[in-house]
C-alpha positions as CSV (number, residue, x, y, z in Angstrom):
1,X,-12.4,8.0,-3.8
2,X,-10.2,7.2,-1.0
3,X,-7.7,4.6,-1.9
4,X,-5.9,4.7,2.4
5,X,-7.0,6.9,5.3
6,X,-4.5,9.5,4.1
7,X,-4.4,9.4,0.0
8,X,-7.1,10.4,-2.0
9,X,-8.0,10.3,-5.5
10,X,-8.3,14.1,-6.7
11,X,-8.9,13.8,-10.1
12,X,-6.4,13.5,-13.1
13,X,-3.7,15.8,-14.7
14,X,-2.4,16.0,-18.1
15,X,0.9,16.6,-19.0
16,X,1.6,19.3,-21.6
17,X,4.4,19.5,-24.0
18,X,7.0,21.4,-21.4
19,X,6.5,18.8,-18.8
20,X,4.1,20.9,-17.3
21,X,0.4,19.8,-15.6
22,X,-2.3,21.5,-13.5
23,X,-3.0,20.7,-10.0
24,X,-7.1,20.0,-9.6
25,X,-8.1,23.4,-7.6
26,X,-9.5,21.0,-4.8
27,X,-5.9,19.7,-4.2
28,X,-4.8,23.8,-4.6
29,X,-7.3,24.6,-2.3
30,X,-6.6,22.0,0.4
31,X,-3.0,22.6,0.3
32,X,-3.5,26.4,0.0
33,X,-1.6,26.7,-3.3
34,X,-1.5,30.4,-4.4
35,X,-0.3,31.3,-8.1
36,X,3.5,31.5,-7.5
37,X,3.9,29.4,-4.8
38,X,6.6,26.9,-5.2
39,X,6.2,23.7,-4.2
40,X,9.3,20.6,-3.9
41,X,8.8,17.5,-5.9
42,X,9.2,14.1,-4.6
43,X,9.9,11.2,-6.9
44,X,9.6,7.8,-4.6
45,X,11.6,5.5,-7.4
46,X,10.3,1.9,-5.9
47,X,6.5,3.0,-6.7
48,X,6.8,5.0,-9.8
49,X,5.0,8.0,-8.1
50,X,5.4,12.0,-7.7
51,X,4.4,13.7,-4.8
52,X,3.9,18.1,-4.0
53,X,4.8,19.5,-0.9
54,X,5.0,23.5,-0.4
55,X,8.2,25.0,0.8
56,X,6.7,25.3,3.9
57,X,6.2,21.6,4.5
58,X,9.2,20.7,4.0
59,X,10.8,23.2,6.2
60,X,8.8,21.6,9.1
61,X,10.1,18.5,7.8
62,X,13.6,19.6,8.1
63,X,12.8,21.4,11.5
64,X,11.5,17.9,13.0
65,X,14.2,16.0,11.6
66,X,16.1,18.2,13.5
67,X,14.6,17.9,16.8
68,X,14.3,14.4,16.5
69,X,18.4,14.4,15.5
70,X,19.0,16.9,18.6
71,X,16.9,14.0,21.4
72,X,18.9,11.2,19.9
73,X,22.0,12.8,20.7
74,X,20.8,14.0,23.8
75,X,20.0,10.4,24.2
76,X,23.6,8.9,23.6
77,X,24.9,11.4,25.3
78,X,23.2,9.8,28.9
79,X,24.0,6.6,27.9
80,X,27.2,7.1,27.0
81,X,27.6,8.8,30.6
């Protein structure tokens, strides 16, 4: 089910008693999840929700940030010129 163009519905978890739950192996698959893998977890407070990224997506997060960062500066640099 596809609720936006971008979020689908994978299935449900359950949470066990340590806090724990397993990802559907369609959204392990898709993601390329391997056993050991660690992945960061988002908690977005005004919707009540939890997102998974790997490491690895977040690092390109972190890398764009920081090229978009390095253009802005650039970019008050020149107009500060």
């Amino acid at each position: 089910m596809t609720f936006h163009k971008h979020i689908q519905l994978m299935g449900t978890v359950t949470v066990g008693p340590k806090g724990q739950v397993v990802i559907p192996v369609e959204v392990r698959e898709g993601m390329g999840i391997t056993p050991g893998d660690k992945l960061i977890a988002l908690y977005f407070d005004e919707k009540k929700s939890v997102a998974f990224i790997t490491e690895q997506q977040a690092q390109e997060y972190v890398e764009k940030m920081g090229d978009q960062f390095t253009a802005m500066k650039q970019t008050l640099r020149r107009a500060g010129k």
